[in-house]
C-alpha positions as CSV (number, residue, x, y, z in Angstrom):
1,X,130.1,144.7,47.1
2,X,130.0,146.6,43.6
3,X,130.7,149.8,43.3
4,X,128.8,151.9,41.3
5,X,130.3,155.2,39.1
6,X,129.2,158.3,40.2
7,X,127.5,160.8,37.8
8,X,130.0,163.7,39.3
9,X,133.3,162.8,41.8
10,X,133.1,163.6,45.1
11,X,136.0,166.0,46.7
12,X,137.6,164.2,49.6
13,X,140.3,164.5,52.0
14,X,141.9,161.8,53.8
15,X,144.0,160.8,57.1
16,X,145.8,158.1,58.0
17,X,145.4,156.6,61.2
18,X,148.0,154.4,63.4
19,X,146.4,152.8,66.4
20,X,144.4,156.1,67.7
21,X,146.6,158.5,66.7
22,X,146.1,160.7,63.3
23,X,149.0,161.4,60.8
24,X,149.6,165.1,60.4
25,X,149.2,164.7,56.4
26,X,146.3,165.7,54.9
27,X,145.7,163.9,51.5
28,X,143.3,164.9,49.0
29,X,140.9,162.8,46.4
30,X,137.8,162.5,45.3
31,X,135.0,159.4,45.6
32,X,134.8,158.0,41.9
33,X,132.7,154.9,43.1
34,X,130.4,154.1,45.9
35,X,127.8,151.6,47.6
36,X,126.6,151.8,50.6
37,X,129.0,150.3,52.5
38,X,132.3,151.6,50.6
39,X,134.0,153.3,47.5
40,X,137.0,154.0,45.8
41,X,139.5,156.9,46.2
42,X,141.1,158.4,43.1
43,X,143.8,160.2,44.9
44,X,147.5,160.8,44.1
45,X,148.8,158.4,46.9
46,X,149.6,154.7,47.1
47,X,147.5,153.7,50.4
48,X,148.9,150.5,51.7
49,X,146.1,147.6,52.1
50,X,144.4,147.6,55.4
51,X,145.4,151.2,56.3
52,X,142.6,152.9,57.8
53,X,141.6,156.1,57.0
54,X,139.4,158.9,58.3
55,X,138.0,160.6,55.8
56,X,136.7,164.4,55.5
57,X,134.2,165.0,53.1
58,X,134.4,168.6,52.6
59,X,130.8,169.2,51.0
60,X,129.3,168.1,54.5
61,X,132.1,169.7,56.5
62,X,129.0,172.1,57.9
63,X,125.9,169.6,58.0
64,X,128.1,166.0,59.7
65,X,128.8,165.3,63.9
66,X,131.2,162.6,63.5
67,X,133.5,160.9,61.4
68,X,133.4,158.6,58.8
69,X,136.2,156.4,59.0
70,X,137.1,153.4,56.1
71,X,139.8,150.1,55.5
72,X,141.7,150.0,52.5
73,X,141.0,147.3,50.9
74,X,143.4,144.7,49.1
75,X,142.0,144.6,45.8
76,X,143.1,143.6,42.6
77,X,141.5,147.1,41.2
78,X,143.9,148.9,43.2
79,X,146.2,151.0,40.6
80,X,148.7,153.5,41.5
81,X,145.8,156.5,41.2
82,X,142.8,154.8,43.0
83,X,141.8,152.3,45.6
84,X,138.7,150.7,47.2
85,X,137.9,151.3,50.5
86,X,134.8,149.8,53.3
87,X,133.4,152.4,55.6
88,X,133.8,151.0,59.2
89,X,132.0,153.7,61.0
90,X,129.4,156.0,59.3
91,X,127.3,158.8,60.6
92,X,123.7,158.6,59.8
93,X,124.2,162.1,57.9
94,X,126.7,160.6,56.2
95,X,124.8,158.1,55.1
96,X,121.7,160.1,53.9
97,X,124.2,161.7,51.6
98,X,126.3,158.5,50.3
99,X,122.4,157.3,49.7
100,X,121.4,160.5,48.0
101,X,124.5,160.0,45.7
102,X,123.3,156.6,44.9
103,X,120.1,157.1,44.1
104,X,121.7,159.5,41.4
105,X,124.2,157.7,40.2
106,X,124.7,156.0,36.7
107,X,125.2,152.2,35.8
108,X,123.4,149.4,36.7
């Protein structure tokens, strides 16, 4: 999957999840890159590969019934500021909007 940049960063936040169970830390980030199926995180947090996250996309926070959760992914892109991640489970609103971003975006 390639990512594509996005014209503006999206404001995230993030949560780790073990098994079922949330962490109480709330991380914060924003989506730099995105394709329909995944993105990267610029965020001040090294996320282990594999860790899955459930992430809060404040913008929708009032328009979006259920979660969008994502798998870090090991990646050679990975740096200490930003990693790539593939949305297991996405809302349909969610997806109108990752879609509307796209269709906006700049690069190829």
């Amino acid at each position: 999957t390639s990512f594509k940049p996005l014209a503006e960063e999206i404001p995230v936040q993030f949560v780790r999840l073990h098994g079922k169970q949330l962490e109480e830390a709330l991380y914060t980030g924003s989506l730099v890159q995105l394709s329909r199926r995944g993105g990267v995180i610029r965020a001040g947090e090294i996320i282990e590969p594999l860790t899955t996250l459930k992430i809060i996309i404040p913008a929708l926070e009032t328009a979006v019934s259920g979660d969008l959760f994502a798998k870090v992914l090991a990646s050679p892109a990975a740096t200490d500021t930003s990693f790539p991640v593939h949305f297991t489970a996405v809302p349909p609103e969610v997806q109108a909007f990752i879609d509307s971003q796209l269709s906006g975006s700049k690069g190829p």
